[in-house]
Backbone bond lengths (Angstrom), bond angles and torsions (degrees), N, CA, C in turn:
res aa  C-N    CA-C-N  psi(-1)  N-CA   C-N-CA  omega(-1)  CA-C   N-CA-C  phi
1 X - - - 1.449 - - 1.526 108.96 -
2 X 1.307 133.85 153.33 1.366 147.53 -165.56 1.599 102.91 -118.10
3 X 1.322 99.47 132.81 1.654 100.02 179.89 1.767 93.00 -78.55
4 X 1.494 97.25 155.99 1.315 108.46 -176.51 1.662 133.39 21.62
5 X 1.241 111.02 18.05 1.312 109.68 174.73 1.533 99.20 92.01
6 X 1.809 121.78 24.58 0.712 76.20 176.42 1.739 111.79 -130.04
7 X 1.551 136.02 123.15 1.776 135.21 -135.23 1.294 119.26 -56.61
8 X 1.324 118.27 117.45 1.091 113.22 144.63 1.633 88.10 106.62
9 X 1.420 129.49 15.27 1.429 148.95 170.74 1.372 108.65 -119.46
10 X 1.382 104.38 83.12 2.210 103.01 162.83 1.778 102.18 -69.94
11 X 1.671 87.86 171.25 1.468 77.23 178.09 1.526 113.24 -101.72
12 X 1.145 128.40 42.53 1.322 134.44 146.84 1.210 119.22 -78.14
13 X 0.956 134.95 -40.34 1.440 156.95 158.61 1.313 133.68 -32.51
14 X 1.683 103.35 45.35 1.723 109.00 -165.36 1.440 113.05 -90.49
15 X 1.536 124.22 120.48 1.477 96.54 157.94 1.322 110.88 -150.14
16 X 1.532 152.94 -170.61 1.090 142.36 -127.67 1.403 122.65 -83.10
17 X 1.503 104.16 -13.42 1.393 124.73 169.31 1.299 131.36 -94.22
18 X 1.786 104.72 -3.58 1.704 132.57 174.22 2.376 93.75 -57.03
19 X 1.617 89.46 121.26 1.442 82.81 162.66 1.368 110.92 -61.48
20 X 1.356 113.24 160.10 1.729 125.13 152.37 1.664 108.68 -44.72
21 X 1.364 125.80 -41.64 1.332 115.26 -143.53 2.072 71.41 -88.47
22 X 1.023 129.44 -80.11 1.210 124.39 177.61 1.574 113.92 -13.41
23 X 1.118 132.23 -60.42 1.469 135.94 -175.13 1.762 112.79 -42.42
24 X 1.632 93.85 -40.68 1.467 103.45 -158.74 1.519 105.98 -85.92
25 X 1.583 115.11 25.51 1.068 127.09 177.08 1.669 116.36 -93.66
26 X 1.480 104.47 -45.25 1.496 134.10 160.96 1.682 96.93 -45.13
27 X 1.497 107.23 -80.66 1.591 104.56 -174.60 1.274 116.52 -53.66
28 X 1.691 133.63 -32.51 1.532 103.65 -178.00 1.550 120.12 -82.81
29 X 1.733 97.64 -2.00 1.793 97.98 -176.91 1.572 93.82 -78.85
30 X 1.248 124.81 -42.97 1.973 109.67 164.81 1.054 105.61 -25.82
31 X 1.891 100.90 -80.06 1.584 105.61 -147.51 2.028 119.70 -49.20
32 X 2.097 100.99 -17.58 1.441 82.01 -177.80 1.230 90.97 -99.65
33 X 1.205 147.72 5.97 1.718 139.43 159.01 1.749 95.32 -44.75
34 X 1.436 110.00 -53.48 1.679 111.56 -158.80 1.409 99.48 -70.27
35 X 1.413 118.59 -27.08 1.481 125.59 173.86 1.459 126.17 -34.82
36 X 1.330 88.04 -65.54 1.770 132.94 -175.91 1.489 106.30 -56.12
37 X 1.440 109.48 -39.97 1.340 120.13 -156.24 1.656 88.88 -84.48
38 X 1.429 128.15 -39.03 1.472 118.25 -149.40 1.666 116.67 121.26
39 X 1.136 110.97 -41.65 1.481 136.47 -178.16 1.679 122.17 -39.59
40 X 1.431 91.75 -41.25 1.725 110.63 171.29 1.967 114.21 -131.31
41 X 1.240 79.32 162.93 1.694 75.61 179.20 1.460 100.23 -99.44
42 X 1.779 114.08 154.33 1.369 116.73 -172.91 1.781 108.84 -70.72
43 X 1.201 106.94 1.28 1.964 131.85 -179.79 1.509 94.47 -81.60
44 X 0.895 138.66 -76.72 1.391 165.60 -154.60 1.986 92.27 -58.88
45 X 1.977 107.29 -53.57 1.555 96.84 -165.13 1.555 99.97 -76.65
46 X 1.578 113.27 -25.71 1.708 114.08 177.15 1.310 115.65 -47.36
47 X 1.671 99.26 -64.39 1.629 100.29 176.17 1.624 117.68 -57.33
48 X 1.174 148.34 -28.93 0.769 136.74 -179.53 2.009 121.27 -73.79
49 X 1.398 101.01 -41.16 1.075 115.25 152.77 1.648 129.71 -47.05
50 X 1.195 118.16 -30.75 1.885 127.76 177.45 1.457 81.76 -90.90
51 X 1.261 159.54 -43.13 1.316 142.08 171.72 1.266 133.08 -54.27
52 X 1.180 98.74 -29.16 1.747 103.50 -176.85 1.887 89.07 -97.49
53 X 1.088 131.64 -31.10 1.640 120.28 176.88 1.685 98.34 -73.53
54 X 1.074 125.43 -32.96 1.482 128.19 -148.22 1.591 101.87 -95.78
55 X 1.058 125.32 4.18 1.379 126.13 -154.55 1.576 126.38 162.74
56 X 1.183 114.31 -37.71 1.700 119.13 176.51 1.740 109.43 -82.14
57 X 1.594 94.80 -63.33 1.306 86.82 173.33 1.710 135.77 -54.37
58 X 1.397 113.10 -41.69 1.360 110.48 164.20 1.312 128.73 -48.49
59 X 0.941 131.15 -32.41 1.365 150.81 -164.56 1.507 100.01 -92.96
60 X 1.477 129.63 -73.09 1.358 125.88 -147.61 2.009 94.69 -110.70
61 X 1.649 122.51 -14.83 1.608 109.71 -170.98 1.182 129.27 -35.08
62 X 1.389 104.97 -35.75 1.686 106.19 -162.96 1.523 111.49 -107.40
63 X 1.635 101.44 5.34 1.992 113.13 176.10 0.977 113.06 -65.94
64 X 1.809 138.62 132.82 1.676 118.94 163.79 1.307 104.29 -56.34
65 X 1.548 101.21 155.73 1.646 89.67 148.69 1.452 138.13 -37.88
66 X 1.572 103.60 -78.45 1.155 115.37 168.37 1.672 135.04 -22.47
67 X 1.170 102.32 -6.52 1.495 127.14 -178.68 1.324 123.35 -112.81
68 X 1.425 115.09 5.28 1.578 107.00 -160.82 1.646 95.56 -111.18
69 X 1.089 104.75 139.50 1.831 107.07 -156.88 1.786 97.37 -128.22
70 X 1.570 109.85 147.97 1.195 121.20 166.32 1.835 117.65 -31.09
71 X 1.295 104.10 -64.44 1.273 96.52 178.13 1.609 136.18 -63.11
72 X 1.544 103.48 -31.94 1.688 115.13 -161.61 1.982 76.63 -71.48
73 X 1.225 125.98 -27.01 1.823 111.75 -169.55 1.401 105.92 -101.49
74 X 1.612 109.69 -11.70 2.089 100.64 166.38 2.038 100.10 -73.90
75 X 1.618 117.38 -26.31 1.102 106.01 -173.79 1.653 132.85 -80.64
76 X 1.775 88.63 -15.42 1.223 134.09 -168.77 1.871 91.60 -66.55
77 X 1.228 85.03 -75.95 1.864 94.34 -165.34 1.720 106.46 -80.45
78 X 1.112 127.49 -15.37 1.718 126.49 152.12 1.494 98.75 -48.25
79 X 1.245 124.82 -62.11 1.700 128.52 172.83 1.383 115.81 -19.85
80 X 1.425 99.06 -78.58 1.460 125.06 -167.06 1.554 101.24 -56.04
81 X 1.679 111.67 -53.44 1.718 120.95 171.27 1.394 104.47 -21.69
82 X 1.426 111.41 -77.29 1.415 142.17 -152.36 1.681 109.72 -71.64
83 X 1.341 116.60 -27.38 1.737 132.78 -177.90 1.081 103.06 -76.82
84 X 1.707 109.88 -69.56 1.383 124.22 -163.64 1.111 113.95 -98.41
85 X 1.860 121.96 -77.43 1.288 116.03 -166.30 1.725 98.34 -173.55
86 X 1.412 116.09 160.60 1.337 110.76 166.71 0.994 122.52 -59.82
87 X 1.619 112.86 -46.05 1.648 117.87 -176.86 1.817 107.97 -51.33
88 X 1.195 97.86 -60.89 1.632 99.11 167.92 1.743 127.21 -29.53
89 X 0.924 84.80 -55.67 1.822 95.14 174.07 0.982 106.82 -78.78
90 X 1.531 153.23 -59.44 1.430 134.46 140.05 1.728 126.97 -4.00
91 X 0.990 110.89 -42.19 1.699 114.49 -177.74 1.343 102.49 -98.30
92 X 1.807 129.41 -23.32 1.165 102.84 167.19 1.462 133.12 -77.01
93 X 1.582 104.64 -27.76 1.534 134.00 164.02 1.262 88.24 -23.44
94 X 1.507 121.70 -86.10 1.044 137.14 -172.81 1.985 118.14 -20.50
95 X 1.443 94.49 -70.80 1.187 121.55 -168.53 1.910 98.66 -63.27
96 X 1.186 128.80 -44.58 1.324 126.22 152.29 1.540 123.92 -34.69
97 X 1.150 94.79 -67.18 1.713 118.77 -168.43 1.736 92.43 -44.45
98 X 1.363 103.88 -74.50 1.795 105.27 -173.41 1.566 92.08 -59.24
99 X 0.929 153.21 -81.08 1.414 129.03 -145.76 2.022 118.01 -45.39
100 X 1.720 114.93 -40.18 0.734 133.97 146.86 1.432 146.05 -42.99
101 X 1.441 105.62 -30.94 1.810 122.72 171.30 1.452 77.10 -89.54
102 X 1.446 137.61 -52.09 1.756 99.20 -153.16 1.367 99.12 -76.24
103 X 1.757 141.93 -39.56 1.499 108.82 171.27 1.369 121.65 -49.44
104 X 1.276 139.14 -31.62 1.540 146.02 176.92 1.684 84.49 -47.44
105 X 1.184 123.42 -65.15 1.540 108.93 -152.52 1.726 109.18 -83.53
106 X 1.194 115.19 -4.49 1.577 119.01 175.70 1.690 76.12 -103.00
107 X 0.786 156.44 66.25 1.562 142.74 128.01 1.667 138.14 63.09
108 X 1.790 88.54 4.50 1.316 119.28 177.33 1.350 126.35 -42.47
109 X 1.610 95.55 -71.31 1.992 118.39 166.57 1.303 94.52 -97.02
110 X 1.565 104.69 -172.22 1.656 115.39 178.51 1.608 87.15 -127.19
111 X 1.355 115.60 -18.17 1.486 94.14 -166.86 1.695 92.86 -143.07
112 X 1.553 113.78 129.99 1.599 106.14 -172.67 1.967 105.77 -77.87
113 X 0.857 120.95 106.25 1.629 132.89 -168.38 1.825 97.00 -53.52
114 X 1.148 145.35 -24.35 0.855 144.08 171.42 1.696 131.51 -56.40
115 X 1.750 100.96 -37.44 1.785 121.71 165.54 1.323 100.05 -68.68
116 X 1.299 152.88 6.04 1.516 139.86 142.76 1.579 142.87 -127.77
117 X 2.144 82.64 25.54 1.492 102.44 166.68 1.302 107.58 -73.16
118 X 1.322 107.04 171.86 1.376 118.14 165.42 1.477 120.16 -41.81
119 X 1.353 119.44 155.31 1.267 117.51 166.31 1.448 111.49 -100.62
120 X 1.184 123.72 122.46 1.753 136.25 155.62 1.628 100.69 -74.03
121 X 1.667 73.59 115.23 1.677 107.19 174.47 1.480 114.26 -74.69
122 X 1.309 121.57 150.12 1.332 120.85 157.92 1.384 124.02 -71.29
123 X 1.311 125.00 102.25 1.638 128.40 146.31 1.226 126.18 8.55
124 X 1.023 106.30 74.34 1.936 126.34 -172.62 1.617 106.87 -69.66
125 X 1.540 120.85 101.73 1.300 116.22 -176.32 1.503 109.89 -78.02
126 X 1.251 130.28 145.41 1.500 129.28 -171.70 2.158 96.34 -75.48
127 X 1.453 78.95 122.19 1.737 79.93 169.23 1.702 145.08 -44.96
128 X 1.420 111.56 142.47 1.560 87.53 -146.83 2.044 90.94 -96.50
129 X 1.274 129.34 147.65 0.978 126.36 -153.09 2.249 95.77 -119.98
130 X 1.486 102.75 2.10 1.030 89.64 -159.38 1.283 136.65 53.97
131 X 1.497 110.93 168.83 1.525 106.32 -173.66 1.524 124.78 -81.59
């Protein structure tokens, strides 16, 4: 099979010039392995999936790997923070991170640039003081 249509590229086949949107082909055949297995809920691979269409992919599809840097994804998900929501940027973190650990483990990067982005905080509700 050819990632995205595109010849003579399976998606085993990662290397520093592999787009992002291509890569994340490798990671969602995991994520429904973990599916299959029990491991994740089929809720859990949806949402993650409307994240990478809703926001990851626009942003990073057409980036090599080899190119995707700490900062362009602290500015990336400050975006998303600031647009949408923390939780949002939290699940894309996410949705980065695994696409990124699986080139780390096909030998792509040496280091997934995402483990020394920023951290997205949790949404601190102002305390409720009653009446």
């Amino acid at each position: 099979m050819h990632a995205a249509g595109r010849p003579g590229r399976s998606r085993g086949d990662l290397t520093g010039l592999t787009r992002f949107a291509d890569a994340t082909l490798v990671w969602l055949e995991g994520l429904d392995d973990l599916v299959e297995q029990g491991l994740r809920s089929p809720g859990t691979a949806a949402a993650y999936r409307r994240q990478l269409q809703n926001h990851v992919l626009p942003a990073l599809g057409e980036m090599r790997l080899g190119k995707i840097t700490t900062p362009a994804l602290d500015r990336l998900l400050n975006g998303i923070r600031r647009k949408v929501s923390g939780a949002s940027a939290r699940s894309c973190r996410f949705v980065i991170s695994g696409v990124m650990g699986s080139a780390v483990r096909h030998g792509v990067v040496t280091v997934n640039p995402v483990r020394e982005a920023q951290v997205i905080s949790a949404h601190v509700r102002p305390e409720y003081h009653g009446p």
